[in-house]
PDB file of N, CA, C and O in Angstrom:
ATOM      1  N   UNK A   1       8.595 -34.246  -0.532  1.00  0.00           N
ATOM      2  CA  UNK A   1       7.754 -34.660   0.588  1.00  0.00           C
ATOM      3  C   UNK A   1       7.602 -33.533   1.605  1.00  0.00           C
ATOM      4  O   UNK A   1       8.499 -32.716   1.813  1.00  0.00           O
ATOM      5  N   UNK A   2       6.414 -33.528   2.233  1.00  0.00           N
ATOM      6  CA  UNK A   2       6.094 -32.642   3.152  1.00  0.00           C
ATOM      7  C   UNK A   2       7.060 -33.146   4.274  1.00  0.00           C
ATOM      8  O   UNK A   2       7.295 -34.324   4.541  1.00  0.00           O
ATOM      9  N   UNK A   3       7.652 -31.869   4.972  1.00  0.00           N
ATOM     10  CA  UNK A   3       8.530 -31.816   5.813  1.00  0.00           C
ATOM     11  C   UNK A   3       7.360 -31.705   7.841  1.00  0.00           C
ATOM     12  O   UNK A   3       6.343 -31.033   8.010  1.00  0.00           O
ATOM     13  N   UNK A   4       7.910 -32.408   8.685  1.00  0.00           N
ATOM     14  CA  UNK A   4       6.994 -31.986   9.639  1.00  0.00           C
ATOM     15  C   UNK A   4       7.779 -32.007  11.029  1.00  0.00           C
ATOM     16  O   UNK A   4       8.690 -32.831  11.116  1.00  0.00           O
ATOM     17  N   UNK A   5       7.524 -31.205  12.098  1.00  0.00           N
ATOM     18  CA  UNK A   5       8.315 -31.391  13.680  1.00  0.00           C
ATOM     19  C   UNK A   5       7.256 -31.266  14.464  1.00  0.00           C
ATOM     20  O   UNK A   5       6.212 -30.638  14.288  1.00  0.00           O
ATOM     21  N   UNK A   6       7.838 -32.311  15.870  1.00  0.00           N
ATOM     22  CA  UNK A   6       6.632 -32.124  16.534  1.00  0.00           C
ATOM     23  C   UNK A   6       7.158 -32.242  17.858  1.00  0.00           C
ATOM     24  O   UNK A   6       8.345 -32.565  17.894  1.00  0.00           O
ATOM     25  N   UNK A   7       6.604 -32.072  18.921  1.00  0.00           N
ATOM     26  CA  UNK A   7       7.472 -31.835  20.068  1.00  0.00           C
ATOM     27  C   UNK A   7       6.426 -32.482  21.239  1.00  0.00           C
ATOM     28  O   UNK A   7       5.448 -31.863  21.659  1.00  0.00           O
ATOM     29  N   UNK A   8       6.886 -34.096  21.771  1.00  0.00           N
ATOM     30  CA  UNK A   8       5.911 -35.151  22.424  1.00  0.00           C
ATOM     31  C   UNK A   8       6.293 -34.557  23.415  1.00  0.00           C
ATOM     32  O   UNK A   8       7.438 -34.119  23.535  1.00  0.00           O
ATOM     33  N   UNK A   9       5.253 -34.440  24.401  1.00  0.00           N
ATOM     34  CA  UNK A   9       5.400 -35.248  26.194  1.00  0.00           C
ATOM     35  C   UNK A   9       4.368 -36.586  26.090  1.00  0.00           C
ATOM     36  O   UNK A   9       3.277 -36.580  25.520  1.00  0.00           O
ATOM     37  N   UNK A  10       4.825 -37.428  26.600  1.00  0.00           N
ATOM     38  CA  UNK A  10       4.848 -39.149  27.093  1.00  0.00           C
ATOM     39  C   UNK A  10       4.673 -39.380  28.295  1.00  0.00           C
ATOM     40  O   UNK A  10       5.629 -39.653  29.021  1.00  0.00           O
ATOM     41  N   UNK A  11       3.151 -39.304  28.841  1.00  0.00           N
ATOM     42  CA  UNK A  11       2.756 -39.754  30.076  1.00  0.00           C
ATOM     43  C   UNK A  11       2.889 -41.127  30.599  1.00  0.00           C
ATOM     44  O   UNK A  11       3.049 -42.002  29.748  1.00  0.00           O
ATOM     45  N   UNK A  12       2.853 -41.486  31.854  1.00  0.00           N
ATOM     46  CA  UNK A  12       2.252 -43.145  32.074  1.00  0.00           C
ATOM     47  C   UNK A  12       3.569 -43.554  32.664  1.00  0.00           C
ATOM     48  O   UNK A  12       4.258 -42.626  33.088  1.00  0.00           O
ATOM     49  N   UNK A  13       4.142 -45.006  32.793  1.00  0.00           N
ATOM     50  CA  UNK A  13       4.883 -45.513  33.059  1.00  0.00           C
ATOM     51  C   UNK A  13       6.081 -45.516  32.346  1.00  0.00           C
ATOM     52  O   UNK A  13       6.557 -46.622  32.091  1.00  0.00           O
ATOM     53  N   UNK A  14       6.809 -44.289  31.882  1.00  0.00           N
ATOM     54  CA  UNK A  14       7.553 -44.408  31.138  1.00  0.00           C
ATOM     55  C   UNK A  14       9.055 -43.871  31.446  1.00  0.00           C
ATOM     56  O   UNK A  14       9.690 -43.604  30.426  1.00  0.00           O
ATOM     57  N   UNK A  15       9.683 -43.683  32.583  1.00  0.00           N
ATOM     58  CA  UNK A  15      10.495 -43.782  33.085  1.00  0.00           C
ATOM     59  C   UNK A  15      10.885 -45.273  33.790  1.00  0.00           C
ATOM     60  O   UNK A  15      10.053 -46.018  34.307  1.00  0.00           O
ATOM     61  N   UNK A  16      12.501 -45.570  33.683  1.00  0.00           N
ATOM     62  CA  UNK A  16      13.116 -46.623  34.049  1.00  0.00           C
ATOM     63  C   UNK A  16      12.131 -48.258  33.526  1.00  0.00           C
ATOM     64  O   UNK A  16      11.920 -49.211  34.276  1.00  0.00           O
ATOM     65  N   UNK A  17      11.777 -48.161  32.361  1.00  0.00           N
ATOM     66  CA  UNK A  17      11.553 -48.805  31.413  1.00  0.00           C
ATOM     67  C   UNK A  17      11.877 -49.273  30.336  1.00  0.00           C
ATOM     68  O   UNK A  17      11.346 -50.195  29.717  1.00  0.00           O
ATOM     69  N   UNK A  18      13.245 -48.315  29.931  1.00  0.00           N
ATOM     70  CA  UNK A  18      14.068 -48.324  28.278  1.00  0.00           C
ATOM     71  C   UNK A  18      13.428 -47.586  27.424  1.00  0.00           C
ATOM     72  O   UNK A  18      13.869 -47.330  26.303  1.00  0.00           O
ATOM     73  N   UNK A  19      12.108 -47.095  27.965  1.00  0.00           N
ATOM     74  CA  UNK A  19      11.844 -45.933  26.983  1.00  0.00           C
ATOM     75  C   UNK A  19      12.403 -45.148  25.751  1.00  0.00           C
ATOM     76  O   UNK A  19      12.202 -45.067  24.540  1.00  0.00           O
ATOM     77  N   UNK A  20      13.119 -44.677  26.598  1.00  0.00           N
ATOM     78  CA  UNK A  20      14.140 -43.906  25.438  1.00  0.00           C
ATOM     79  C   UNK A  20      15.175 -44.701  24.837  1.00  0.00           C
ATOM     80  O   UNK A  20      15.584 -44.104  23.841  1.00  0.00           O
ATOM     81  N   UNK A  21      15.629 -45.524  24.970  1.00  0.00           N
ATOM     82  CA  UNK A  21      16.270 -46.570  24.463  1.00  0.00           C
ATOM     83  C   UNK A  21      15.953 -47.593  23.412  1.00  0.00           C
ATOM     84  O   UNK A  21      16.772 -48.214  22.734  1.00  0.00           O
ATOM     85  N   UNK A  22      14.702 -47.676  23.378  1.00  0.00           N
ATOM     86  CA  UNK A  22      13.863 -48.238  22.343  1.00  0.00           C
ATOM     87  C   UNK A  22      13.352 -46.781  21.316  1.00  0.00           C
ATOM     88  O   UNK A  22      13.288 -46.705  20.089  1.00  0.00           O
ATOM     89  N   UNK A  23      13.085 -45.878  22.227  1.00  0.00           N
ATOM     90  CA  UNK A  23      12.211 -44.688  20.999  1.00  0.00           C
ATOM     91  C   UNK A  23      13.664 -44.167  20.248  1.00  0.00           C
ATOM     92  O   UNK A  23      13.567 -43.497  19.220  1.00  0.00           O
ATOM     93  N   UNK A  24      15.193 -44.549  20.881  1.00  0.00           N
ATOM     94  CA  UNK A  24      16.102 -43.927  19.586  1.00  0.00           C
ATOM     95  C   UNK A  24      16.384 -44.829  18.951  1.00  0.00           C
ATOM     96  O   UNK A  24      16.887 -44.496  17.878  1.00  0.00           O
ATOM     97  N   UNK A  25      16.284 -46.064  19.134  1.00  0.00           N
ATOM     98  CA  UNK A  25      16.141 -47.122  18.169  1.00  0.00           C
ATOM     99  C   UNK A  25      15.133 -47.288  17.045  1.00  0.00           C
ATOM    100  O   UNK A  25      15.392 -47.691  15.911  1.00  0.00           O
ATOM    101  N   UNK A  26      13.956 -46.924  17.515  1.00  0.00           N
ATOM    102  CA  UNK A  26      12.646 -46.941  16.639  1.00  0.00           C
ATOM    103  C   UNK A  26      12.845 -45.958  15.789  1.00  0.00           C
ATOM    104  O   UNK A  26      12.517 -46.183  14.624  1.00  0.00           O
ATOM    105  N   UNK A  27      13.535 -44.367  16.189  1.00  0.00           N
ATOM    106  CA  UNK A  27      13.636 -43.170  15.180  1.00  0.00           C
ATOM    107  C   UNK A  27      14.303 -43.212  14.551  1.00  0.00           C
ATOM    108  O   UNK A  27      14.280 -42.574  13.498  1.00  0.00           O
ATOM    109  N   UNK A  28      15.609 -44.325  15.059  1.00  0.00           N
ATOM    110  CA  UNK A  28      16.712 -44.304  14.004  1.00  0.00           C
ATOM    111  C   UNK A  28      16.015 -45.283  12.119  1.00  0.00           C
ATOM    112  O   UNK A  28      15.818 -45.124  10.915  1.00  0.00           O
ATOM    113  N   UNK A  29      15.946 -46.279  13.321  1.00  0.00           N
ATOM    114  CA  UNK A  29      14.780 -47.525  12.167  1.00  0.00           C
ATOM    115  C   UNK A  29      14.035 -46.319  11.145  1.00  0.00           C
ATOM    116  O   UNK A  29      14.569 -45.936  10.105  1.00  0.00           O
ATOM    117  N   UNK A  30      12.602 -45.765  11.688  1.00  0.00           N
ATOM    118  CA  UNK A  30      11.759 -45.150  11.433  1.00  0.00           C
ATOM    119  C   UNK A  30      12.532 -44.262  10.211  1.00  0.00           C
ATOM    120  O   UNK A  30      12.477 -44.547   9.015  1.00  0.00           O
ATOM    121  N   UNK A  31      13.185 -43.244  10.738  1.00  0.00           N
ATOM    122  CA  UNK A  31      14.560 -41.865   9.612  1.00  0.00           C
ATOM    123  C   UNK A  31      13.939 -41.499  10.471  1.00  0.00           C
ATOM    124  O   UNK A  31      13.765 -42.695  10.701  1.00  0.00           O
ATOM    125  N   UNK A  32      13.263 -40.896  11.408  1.00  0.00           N
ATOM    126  CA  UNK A  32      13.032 -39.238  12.137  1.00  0.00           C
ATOM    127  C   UNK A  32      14.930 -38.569  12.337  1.00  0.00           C
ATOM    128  O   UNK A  32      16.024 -39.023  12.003  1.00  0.00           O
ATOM    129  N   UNK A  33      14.473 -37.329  13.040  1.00  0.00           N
ATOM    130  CA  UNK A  33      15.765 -36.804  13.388  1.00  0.00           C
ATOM    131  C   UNK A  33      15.221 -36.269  14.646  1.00  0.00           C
ATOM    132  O   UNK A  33      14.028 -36.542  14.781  1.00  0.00           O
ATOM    133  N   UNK A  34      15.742 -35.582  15.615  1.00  0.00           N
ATOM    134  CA  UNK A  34      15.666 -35.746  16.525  1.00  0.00           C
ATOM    135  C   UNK A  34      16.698 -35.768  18.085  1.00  0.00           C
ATOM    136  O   UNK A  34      17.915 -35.663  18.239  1.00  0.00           O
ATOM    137  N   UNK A  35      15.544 -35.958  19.085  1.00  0.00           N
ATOM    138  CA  UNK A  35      15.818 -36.519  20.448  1.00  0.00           C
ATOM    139  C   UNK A  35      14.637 -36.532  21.288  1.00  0.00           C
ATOM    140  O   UNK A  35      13.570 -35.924  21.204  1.00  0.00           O
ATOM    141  N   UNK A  36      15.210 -37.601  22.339  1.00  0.00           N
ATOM    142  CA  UNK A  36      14.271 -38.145  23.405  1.00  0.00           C
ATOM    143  C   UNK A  36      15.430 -37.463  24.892  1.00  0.00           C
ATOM    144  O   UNK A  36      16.589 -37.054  24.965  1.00  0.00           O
ATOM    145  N   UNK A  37      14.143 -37.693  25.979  1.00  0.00           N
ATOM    146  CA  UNK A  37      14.887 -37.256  27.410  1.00  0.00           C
ATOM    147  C   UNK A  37      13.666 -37.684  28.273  1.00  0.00           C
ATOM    148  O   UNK A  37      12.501 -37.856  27.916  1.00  0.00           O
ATOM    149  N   UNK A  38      14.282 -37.822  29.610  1.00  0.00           N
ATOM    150  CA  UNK A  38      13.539 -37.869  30.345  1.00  0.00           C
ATOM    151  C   UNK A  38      13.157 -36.459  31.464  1.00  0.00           C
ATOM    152  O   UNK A  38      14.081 -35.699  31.754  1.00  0.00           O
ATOM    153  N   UNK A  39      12.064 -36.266  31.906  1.00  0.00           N
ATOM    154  CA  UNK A  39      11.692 -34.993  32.283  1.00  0.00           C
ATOM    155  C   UNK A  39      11.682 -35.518  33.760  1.00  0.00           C
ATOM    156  O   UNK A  39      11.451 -36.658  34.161  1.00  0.00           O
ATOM    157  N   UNK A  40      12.065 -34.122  34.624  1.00  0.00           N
ATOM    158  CA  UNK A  40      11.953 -34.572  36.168  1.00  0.00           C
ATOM    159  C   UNK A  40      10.677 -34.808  36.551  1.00  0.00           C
ATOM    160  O   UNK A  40      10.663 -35.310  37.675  1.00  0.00           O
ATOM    161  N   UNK A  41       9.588 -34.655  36.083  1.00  0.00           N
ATOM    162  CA  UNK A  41       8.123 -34.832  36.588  1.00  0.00           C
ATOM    163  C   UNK A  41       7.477 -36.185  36.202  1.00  0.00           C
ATOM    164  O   UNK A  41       6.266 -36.383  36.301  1.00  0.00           O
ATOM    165  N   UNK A  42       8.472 -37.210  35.704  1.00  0.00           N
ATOM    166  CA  UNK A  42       8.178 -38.343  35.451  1.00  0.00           C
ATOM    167  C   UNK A  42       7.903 -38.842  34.045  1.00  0.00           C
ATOM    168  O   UNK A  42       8.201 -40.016  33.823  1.00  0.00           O
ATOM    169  N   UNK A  43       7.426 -38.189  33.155  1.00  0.00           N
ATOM    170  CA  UNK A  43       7.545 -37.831  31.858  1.00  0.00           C
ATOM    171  C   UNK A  43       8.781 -38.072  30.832  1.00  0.00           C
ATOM    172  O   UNK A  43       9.981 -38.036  31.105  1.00  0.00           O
ATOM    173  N   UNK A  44       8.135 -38.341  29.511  1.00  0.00           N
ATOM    174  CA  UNK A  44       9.424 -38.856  28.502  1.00  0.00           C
ATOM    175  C   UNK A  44       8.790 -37.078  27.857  1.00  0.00           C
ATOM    176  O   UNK A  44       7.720 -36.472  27.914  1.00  0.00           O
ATOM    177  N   UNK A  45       9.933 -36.851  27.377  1.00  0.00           N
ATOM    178  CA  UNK A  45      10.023 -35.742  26.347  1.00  0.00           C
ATOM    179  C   UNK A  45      10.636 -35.875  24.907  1.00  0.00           C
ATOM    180  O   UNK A  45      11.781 -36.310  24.784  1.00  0.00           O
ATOM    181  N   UNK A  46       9.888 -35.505  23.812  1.00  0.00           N
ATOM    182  CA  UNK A  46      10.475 -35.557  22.411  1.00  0.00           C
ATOM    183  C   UNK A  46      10.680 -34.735  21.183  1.00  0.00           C
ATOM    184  O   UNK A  46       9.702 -34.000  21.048  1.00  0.00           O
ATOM    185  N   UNK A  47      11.219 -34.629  20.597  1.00  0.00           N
ATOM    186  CA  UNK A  47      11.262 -33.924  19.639  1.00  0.00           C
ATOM    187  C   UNK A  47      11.656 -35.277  17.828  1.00  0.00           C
ATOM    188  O   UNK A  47      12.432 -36.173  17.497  1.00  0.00           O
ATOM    189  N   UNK A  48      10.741 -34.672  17.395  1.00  0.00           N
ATOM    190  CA  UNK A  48      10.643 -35.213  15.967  1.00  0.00           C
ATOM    191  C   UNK A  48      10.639 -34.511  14.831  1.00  0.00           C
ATOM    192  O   UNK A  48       9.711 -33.739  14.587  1.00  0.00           O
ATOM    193  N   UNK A  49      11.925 -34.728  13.781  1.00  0.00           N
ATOM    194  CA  UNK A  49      11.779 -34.295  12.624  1.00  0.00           C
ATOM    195  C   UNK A  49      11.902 -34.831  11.439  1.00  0.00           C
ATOM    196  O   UNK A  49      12.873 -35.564  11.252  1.00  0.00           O
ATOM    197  N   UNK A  50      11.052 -34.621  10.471  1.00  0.00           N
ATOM    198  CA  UNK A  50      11.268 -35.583   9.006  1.00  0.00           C
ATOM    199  C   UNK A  50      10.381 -35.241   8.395  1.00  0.00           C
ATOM    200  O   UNK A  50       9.787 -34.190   8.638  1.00  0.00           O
ATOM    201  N   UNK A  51       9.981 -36.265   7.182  1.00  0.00           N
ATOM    202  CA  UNK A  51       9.119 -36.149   6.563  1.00  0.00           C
ATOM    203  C   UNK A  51       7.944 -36.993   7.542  1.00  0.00           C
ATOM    204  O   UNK A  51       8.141 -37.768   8.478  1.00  0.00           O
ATOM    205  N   UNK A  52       6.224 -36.355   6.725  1.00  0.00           N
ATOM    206  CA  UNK A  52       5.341 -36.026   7.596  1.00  0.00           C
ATOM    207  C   UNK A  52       4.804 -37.544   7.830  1.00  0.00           C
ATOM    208  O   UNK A  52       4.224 -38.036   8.799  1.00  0.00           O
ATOM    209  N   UNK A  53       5.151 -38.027   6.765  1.00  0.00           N
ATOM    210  CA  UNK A  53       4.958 -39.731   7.277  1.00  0.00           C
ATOM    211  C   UNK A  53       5.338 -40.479   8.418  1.00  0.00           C
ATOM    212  O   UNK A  53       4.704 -41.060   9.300  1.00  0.00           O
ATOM    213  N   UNK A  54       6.938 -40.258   8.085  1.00  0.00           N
ATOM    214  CA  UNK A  54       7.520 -40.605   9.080  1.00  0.00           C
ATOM    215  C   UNK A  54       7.427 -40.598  10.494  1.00  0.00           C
ATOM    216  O   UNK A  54       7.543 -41.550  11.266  1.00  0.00           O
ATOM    217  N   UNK A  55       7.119 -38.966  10.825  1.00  0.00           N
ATOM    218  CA  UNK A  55       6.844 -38.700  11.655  1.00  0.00           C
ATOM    219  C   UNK A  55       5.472 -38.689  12.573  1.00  0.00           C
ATOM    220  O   UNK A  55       5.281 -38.288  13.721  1.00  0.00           O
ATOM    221  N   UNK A  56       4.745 -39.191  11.764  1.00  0.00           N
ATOM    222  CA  UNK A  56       3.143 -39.572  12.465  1.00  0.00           C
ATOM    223  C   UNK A  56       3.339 -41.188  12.333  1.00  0.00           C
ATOM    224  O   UNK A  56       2.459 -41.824  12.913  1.00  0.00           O
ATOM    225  N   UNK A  57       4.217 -41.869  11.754  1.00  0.00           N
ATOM    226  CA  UNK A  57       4.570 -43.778  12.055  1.00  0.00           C
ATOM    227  C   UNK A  57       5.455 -43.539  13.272  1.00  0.00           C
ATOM    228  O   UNK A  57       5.317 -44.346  14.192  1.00  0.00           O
ATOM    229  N   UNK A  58       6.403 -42.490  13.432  1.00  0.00           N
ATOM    230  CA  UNK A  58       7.137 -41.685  15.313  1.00  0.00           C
ATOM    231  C   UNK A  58       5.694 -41.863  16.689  1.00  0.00           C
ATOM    232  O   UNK A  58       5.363 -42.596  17.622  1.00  0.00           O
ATOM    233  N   UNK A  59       5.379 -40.976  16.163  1.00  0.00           N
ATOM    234  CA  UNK A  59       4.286 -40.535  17.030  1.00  0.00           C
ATOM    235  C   UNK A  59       3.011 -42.254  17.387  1.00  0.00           C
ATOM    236  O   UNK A  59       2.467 -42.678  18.406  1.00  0.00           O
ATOM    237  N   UNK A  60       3.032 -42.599  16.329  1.00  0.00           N
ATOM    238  CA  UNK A  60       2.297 -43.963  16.798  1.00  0.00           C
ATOM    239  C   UNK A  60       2.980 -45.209  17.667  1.00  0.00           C
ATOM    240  O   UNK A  60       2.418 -45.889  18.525  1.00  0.00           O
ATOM    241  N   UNK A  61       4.497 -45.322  17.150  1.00  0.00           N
ATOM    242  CA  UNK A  61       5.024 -45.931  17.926  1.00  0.00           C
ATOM    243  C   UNK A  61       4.994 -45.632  19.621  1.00  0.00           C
ATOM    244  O   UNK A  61       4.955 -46.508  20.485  1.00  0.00           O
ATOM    245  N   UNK A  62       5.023 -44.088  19.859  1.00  0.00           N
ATOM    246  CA  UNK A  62       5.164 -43.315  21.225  1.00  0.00           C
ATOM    247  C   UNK A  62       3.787 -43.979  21.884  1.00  0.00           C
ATOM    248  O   UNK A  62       3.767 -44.039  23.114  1.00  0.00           O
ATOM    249  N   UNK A  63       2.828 -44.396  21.276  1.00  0.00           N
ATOM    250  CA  UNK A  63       1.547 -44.472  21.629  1.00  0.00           C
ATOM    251  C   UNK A  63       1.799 -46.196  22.195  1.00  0.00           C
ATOM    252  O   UNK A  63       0.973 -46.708  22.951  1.00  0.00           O
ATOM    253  N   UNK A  64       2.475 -46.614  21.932  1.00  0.00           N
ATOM    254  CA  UNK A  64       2.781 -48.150  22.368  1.00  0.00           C
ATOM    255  C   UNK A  64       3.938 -48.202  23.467  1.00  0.00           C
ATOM    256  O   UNK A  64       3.857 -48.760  24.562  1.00  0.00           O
ATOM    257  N   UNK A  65       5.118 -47.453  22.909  1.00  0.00           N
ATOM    258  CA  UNK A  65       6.010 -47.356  23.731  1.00  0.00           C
ATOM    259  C   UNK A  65       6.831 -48.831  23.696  1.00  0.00           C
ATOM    260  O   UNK A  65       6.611 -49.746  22.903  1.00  0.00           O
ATOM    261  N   UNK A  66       7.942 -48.808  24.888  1.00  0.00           N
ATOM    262  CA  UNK A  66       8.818 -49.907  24.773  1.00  0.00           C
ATOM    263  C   UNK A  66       8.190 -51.162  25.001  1.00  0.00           C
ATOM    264  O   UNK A  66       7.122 -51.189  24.388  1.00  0.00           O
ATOM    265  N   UNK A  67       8.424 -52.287  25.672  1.00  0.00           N
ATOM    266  CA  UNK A  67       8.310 -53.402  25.730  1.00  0.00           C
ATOM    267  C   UNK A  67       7.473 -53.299  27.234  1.00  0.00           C
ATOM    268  O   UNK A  67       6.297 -53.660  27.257  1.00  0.00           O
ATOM    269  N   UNK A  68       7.950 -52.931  28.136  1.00  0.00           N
ATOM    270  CA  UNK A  68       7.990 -52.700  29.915  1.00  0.00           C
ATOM    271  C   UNK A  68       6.982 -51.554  30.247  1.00  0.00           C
ATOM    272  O   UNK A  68       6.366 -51.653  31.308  1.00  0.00           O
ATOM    273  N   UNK A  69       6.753 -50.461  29.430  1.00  0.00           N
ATOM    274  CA  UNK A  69       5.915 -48.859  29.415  1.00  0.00           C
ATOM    275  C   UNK A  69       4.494 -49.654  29.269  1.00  0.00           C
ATOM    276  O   UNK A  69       4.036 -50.695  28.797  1.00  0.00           O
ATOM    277  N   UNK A  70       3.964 -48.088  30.225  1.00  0.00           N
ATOM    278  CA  UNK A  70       2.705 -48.021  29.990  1.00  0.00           C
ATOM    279  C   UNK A  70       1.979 -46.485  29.483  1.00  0.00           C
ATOM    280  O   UNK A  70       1.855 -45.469  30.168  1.00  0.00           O
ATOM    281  N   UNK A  71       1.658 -46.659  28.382  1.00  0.00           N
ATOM    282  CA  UNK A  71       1.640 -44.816  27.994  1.00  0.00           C
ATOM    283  C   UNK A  71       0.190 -44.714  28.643  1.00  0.00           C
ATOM    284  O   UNK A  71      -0.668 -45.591  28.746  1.00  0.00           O
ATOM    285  N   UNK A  72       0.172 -43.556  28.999  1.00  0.00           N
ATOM    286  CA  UNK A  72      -1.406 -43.101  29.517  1.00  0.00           C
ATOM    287  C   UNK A  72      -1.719 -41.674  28.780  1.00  0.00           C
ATOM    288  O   UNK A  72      -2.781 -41.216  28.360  1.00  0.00           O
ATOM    289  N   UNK A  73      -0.610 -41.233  28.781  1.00  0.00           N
ATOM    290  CA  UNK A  73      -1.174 -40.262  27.345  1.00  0.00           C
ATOM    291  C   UNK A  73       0.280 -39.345  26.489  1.00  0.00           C
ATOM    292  O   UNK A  73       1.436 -39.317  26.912  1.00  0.00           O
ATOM    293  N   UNK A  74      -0.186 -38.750  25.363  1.00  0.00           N
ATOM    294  CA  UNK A  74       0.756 -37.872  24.646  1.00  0.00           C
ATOM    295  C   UNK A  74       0.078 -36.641  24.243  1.00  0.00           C
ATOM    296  O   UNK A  74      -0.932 -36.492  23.555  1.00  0.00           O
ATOM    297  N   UNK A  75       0.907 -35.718  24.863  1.00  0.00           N
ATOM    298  CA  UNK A  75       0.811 -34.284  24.450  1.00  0.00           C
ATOM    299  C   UNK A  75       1.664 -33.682  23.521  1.00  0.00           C
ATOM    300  O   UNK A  75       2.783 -33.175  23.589  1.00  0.00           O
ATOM    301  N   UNK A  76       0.640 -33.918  22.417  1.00  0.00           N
ATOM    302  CA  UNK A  76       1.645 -33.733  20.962  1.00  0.00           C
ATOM    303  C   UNK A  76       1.393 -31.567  20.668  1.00  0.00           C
ATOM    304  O   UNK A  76       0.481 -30.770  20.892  1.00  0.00           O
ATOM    305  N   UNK A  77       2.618 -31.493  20.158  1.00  0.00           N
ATOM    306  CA  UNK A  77       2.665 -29.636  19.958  1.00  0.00           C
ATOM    307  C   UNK A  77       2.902 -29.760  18.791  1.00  0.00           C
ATOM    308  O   UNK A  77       3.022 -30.971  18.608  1.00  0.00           O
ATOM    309  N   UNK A  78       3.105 -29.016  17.485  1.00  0.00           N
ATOM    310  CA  UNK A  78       3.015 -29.222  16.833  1.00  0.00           C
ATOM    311  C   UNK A  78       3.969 -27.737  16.245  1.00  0.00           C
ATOM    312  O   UNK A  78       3.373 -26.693  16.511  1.00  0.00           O
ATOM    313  N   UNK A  79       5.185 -27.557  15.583  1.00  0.00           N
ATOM    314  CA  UNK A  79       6.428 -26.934  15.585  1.00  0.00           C
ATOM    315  C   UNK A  79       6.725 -26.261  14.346  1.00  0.00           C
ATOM    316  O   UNK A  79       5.668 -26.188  13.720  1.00  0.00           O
ATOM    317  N   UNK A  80       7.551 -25.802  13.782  1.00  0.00           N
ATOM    318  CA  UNK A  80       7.833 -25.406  12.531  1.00  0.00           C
ATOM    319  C   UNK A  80       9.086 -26.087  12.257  1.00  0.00           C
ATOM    320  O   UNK A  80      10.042 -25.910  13.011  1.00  0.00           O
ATOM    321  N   UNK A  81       9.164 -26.820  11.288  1.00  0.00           N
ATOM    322  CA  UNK A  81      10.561 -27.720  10.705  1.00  0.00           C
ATOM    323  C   UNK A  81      11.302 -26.789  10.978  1.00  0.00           C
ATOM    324  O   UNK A  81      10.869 -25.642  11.094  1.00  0.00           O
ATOM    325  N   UNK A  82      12.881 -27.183  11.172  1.00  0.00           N
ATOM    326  CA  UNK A  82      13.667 -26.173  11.586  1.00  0.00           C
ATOM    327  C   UNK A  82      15.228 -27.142  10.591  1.00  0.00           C
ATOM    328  O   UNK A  82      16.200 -26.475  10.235  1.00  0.00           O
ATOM    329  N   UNK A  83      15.164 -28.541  10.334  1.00  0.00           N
ATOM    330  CA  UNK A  83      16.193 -29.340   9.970  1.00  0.00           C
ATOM    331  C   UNK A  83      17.226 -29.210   9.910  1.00  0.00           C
ATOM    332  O   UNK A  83      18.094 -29.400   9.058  1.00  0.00           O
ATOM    333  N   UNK A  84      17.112 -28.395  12.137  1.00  0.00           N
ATOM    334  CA  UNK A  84      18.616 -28.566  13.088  1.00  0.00           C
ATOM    335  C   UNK A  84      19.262 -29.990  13.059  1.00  0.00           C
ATOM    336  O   UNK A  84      20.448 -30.153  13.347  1.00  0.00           O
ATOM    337  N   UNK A  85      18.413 -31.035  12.692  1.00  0.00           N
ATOM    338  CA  UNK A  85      18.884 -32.205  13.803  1.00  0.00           C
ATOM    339  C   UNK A  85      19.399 -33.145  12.119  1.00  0.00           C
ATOM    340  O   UNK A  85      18.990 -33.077  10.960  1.00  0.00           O
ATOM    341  N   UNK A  86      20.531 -34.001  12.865  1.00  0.00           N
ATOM    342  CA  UNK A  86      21.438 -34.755  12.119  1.00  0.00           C
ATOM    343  C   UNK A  86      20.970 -36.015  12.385  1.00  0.00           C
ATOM    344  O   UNK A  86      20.768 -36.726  11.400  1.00  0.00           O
ATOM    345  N   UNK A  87      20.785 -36.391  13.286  1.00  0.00           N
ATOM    346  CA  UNK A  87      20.373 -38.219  13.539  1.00  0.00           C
ATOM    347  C   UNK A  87      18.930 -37.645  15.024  1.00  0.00           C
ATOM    348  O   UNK A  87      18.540 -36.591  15.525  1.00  0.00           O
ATOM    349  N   UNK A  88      18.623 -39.173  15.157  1.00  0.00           N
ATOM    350  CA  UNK A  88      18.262 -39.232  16.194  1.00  0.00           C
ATOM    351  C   UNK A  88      18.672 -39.516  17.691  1.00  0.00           C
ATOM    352  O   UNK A  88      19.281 -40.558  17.450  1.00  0.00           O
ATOM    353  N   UNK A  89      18.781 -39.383  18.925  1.00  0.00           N
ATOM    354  CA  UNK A  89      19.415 -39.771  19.949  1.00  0.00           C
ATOM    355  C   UNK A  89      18.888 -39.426  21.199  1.00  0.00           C
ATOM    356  O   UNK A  89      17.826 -38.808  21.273  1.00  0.00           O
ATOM    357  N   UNK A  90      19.706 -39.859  22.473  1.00  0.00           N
ATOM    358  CA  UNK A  90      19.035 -40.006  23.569  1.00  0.00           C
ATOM    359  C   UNK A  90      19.267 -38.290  24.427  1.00  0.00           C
ATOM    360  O   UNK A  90      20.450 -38.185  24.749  1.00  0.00           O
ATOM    361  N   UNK A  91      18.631 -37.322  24.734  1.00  0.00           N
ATOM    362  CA  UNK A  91      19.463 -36.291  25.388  1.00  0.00           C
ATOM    363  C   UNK A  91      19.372 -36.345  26.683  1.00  0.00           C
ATOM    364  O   UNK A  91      18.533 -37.049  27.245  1.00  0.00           O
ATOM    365  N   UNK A  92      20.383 -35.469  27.420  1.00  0.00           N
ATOM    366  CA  UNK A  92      20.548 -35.703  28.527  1.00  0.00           C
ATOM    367  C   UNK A  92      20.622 -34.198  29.181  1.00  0.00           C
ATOM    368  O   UNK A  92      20.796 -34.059  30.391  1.00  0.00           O
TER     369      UNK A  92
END
C-alpha cells in the first residue's frame, strides 16, 4: 500500500472542545500514526501517517471534528513519509 504524511492546521472552534481527544481516538480507531496539539493562535495542529487511505478517512474526519467543534477550515501540507511515529497521541 501506498504510504502517505500530512501535516493539518484545524481552523474554527476547535480549542476547549475535546478536539484532540476525539482526533486521538479517531486515529487510533482509523491506524494513522501520529499526533495532535493545540497551537497558541487558537488552532488544532496535526500530523498524519499511514497508509494513503487511511489517511485521507484522517483528514475527513478533521473536516467534522469532535462532537462540540466547529471547523471553518484545514490547511492540509502535504510531507514525505518518514515512519517516525509508533501510535497515535495527544502532544503537548
Amino acid at each position: 500500500m501506498e504510504k502517505r504524511r500530512v501535516h493539518v492546521y484545524i481552523s474554527g472552534r476547535v480549542q476547549g472542545v475535546y478536539y484532540r481527544a476525539y482526533a486521538r481516538d479517531a486515529g487510533r480507531l482509523i491506524g494513522v500514526r501520529g499526533w495532535v496539539r493545540n497551537v497558541p493562535d487558537g488552532r488544532v495542529e496535526a500530523v498524519f501517517e499511514g497508509d494513503a487511505r487511511k489517511v485521507e478517512q484522517m483528514i475527513e474526519w478533521c473536516r467534522n471534528g469532535s462532537p462540540l467543534s466547529r471547523v471553518e477550515a484545514l490547511d492540509i501540507e502535504h510531507e514525505i513519509y518518514t515512519g517516525e511515529f509508533i501510535s497515535f497521541s495527544i502532544a503537548h
